[in-house]
C-alpha positions in Angstrom: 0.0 0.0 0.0 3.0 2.3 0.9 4.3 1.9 -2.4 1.2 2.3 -4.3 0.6 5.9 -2.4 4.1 6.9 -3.5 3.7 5.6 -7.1 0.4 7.7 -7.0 1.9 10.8 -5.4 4.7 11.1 -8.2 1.9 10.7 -10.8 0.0 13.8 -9.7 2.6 16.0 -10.3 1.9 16.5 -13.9 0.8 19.5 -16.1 -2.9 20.8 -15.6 -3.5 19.9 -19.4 -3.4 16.5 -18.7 -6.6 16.4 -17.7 -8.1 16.4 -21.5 -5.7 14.2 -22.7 -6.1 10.5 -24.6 -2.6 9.1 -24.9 -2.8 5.6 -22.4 0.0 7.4 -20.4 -1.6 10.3 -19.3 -4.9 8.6 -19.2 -3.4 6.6 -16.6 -2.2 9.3 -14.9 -5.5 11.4 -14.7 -7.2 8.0 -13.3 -4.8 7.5 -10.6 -5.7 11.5 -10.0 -9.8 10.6 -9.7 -9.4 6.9 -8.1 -7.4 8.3 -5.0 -8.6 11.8 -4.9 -10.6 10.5 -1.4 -7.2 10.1 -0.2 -5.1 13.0 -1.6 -7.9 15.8 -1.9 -6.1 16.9 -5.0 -6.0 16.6 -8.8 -2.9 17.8 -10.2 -2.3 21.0 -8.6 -6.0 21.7 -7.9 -7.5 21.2 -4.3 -10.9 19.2 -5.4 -13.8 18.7 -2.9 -15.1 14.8 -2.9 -17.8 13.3 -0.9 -16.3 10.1 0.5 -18.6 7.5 2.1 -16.8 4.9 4.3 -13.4 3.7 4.8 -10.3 2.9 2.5 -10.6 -1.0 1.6 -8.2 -3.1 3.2 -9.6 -6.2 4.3 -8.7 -9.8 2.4 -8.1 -9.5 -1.3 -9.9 -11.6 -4.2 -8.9 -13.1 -7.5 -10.9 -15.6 -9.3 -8.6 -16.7 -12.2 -9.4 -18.6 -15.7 -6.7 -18.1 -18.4 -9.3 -19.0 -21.3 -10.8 -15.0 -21.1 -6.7 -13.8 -20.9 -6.7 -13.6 -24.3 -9.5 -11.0 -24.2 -8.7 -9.7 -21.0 -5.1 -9.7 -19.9 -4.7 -6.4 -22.1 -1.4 -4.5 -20.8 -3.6 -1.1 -20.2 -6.2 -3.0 -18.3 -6.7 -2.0 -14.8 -8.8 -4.5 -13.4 -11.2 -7.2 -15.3 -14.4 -9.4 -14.0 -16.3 -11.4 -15.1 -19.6 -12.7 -13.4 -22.1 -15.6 -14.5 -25.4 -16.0 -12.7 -24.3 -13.8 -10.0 -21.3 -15.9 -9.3 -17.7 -13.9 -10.1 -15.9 -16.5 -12.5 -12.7 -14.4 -13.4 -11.4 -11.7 -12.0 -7.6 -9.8 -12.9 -6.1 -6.9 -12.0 -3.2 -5.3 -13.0 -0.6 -6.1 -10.6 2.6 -3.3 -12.4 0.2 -1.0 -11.1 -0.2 -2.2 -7.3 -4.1 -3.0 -8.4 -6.2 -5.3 -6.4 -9.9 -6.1 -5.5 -9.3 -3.2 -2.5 -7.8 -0.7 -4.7 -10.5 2.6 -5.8 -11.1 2.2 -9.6 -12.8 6.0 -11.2 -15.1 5.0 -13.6 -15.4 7.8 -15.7 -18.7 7.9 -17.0 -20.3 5.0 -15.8 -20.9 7.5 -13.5 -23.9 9.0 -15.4 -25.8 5.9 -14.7 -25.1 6.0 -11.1 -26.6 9.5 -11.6 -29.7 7.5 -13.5 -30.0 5.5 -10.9 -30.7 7.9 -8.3 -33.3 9.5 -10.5 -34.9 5.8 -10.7 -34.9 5.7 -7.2 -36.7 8.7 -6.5 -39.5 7.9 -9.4 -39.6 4.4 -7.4 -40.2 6.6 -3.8 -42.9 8.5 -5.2 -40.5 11.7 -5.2 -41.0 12.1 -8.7 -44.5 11.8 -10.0 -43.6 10.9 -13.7 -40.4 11.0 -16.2 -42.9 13.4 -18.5 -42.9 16.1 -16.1 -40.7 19.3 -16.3 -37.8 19.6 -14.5 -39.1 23.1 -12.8 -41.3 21.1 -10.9 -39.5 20.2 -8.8 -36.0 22.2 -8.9 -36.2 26.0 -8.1 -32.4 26.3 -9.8 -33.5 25.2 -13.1 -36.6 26.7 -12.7 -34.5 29.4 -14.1 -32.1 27.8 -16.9 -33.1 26.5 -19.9 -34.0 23.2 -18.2 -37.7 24.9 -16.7 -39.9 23.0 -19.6 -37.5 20.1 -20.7 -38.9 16.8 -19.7 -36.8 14.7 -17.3 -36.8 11.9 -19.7 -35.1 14.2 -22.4 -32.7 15.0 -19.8 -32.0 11.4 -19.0 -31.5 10.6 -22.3 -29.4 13.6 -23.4 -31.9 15.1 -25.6 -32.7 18.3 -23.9 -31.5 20.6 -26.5 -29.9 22.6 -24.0 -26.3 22.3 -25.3 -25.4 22.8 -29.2 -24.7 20.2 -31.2 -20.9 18.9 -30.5 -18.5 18.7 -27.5 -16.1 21.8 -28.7 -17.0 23.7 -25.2 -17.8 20.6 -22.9 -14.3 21.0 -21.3 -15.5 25.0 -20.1 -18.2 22.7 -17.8 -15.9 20.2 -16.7 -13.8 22.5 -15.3 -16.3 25.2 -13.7 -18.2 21.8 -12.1 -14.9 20.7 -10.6 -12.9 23.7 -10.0 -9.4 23.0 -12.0 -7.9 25.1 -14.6 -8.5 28.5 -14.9 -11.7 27.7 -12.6 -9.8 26.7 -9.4 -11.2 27.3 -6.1 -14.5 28.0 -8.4 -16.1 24.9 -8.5 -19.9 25.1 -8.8 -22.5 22.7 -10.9 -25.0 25.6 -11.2 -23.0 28.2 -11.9 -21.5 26.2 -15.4 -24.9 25.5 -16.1 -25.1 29.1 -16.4 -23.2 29.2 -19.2 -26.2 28.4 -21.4 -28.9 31.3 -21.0 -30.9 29.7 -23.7 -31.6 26.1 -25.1 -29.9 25.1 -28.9 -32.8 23.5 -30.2 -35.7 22.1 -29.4 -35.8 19.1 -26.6 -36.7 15.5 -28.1 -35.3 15.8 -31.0 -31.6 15.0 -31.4 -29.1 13.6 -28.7 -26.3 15.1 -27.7 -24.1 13.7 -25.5 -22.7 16.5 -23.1 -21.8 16.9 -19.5 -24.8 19.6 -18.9 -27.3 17.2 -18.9 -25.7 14.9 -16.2 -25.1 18.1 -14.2 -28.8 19.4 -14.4 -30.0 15.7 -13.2 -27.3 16.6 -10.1 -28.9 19.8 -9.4 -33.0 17.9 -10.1 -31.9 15.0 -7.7 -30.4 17.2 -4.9 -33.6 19.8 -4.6 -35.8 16.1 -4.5 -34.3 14.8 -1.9 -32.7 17.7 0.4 -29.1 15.9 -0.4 -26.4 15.6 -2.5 -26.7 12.5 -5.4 -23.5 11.0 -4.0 -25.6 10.6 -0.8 -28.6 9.6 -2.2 -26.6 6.9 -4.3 -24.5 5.3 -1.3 -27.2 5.7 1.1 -30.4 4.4 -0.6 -28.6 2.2 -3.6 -25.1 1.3 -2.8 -26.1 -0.1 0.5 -28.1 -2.8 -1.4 -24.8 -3.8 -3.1 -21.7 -2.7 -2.2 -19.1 -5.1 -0.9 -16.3 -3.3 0.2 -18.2 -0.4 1.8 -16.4 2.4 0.3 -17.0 5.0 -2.0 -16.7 8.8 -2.8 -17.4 11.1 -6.0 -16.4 14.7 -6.8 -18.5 17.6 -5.9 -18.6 21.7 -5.8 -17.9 24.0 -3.5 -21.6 23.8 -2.2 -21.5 19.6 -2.1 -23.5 19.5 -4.7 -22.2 15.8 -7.4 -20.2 16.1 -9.7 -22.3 13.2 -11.6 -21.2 13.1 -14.9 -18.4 11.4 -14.4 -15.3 10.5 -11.1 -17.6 7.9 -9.4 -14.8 5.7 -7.5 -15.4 2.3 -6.0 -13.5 -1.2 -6.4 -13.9 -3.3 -9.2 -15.9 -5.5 -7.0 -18.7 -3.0 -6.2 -18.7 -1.8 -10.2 -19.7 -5.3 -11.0 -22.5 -5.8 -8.3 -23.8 -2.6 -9.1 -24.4 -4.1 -12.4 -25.8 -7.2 -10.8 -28.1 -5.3 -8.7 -29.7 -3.6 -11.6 -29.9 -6.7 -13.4 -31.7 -8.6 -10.3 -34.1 -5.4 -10.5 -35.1 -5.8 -14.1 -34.9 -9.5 -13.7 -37.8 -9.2 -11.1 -39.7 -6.5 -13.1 -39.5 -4.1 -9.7 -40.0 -0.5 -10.1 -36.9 -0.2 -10.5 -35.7 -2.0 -12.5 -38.5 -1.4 -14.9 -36.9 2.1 -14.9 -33.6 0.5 -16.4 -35.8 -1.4 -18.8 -38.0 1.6 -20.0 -34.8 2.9 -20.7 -33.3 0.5 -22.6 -36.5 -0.3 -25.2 -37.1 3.4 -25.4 -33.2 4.3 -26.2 -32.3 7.2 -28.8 -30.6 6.6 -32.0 -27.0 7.9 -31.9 -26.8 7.8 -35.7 -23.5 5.7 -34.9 -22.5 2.6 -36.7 -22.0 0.2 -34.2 -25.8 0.1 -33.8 -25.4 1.8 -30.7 -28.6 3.7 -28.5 -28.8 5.9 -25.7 -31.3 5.3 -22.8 -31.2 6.6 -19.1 -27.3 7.8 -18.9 -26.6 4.6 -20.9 -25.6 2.9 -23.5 -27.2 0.5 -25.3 -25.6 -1.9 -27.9 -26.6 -4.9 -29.5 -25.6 -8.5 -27.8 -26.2 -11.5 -29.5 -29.8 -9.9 -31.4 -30.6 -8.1 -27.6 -30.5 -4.4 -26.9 -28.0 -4.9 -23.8 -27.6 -2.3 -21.5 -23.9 -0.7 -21.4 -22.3 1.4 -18.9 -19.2 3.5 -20.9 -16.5 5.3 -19.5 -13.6 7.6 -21.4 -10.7 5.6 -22.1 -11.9 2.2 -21.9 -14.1 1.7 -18.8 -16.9 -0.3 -19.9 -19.8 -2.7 -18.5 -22.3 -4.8 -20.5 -24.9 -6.5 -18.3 -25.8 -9.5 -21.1 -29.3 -10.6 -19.5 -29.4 -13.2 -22.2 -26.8 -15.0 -21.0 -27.0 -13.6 -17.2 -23.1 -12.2 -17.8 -21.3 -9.3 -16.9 -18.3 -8.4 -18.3 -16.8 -5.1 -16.9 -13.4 -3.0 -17.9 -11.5 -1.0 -16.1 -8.8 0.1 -18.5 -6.6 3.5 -19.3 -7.2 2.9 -23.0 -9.6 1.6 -25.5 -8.0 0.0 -28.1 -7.8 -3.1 -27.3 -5.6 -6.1 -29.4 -9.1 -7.2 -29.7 -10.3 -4.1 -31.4 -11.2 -0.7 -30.2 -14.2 -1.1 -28.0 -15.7 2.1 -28.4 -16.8 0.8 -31.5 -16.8 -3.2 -31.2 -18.1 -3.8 -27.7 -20.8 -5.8 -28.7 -18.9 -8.2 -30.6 -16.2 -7.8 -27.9 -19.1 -9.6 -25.5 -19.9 -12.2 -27.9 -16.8 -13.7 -28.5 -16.3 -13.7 -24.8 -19.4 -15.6 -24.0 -18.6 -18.0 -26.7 -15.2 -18.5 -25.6 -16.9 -19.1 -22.2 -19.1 -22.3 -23.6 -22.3 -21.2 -22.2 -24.2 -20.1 -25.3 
């Protein structure tokens, strides 16, 4: 453990403009910033707040080995790897250059967003929210006053509010405002960057976008609901149901307020039963997992030519003739909750390209020669 805090503290002292950068290298770098930011408070040079929910992991360590998935999943830039069958973890490696076990804090980029969907789900489920058709107004005096006001929450779950221009040119301007680095530090403040839009783009319903604003605004919706931040609401009313190793913690402003679109952190362990939980749910048709269902038949085209749809702060990409829920981070984080084969596969990785292909574009394939190689089909 000593030696993994000093690896990490010589990796934080990098430039600031790391932070938007794709090269494996100083992806790695920018997730070692996020996955131990509980323990260091910093990212880069930048003092970051984070909410952080339980202790640092350091009971008895797992690994659940089967060398026929290695040659899909020992990849050099992979941080850790599961897979789990009906429930049951049935292989399970971590990068060991890189100190990385089942204890270790893994940022999931943004599979964070449908952490962020899953707290809406859970407030729909309460009775909190009356229906996905109302207006976000309703129920949150700060967007009362953006361009949020009229736009459906299921437009904002599904990135199709309109609100942000077509494109990702200035998504990096919201990034930084929500988290207060770069030339926003000590600044940090989710409603103030959605203040940078003083008027929608287009009409809502229309065309997806993908864009951190929406994410942000379903921060802002879920904290005025519930009187406390999303982190909160997630670890106290969700992860509780599945978390194994009891710790968690994700960026927020100045104010506490989530910084949901992304920098969720917990282990490997609890990314995968996360995944489980929310299969369980749509397995047994509950409220709430009929939420995560809803969301996967009604997904938005992309226009993309993997075949790929957007539903609740998810993806959804065709598995073996199935629309199959996907949770997609930057880099190469990724999660596919196969329901037809009761599998989960999940990534934690500093780059995408994998010898296998780049999975940004070829996950779906990615999962069906993995459950073929795994004889179950």
């Amino acid at each position: 453990m000593v030696r993994a805090i000093i690896t990490l503290l010589f990796s934080l002292v990098f430039s600031a403009t790391a932070f938007a950068d794709h090269p494996p290298k100083k992806m790695l770098r920018n997730m070692d910033g996020y996955s131990y930011l509980g323990m260091t408070g910093m990212l880069g040079p930048f003092t970051v707040n984070v909410a952080k929910f339980g202790t640092f992991p350091s009971g008895k360590t797992t690994k659940v080995s089967s060398k026929k998935f290695d040659k899909f999943l020992a990849d050099k830039f992979n941080m850790a790897a599961i897979v789990m069958k009906k429930g049951e973890v049935i292989y399970e490696r971590y990068n060991k250059k890189r100190k990385i076990d089942s204890n270790s804090p893994l940022v999931g980029m943004s599979m964070s967003k449908t952490a962020a969907s899953a707290a809406i789900g859970h407030l729909l489920c309460k009775g909190k929210i009356t229906s996905l058709e109302d207006t976000a107004s309703k129920y949150s005096k700060s967007l009362a006053s953006t361009p949020y006001a009229d736009v459906k929450i299921r437009n904002i779950l599904q990135m199709n509010s309109g609100v942000s221009p077509l494109g990702r040119s200035d998504e990096k301007q919201f990034n930084w405002k929500s988290r207060g680095i770069q030339q926003f530090d000590g600044q940090a403040n989710v409603r103030e960057a959605l203040a940078f839009y003083d008027k929608a783009a287009r009409a809502q319903g229309i065309k997806m976008n993908y864009h951190s604003t929406d994410t942000l605004a379903l921060s802002v919706l879920v904290e005025e609901i519930a009187g406390s931040p999303l982190s909160h609401v997630f670890y106290n009313q969700l992860y509780q149901k599945f978390g194994q190793s009891g710790y968690m913690h994700w960026t927020s402003d100045k104010s506490g307020t989530t910084v949901a679109f992304s920098d969720l952190v917990m282990t490997a362990r609890d990314w995968v039963n996360f995944g489980a939980f929310i299969m369980r749910e749509k397995k047994a048709k509950t409220c709430f997992g009929n939420f995560f269902t809803e969301g996967v038949e009604k997904a938005m085209e992309t226009g993309k030519k993997n075949g790929s749809k957007y539903g609740y702060q998810s993806w959804v990409f065709p598995v073996n003739g199935r629309p199959t829920l996907t949770l997609q981070g930057h880099g190469g984080q990724f999660m596919v909750l196969d329901e037809k084969n009761d599998t989960i596969l999940l990534t934690i990785s500093n780059n995408e390209e994998y010898k296998a292909g780049n999975l940004f574009s070829n996950i779906g394939k990615f999962t069906e020669k993995l459950n073929k190689s795994g004889n179950w089909n």
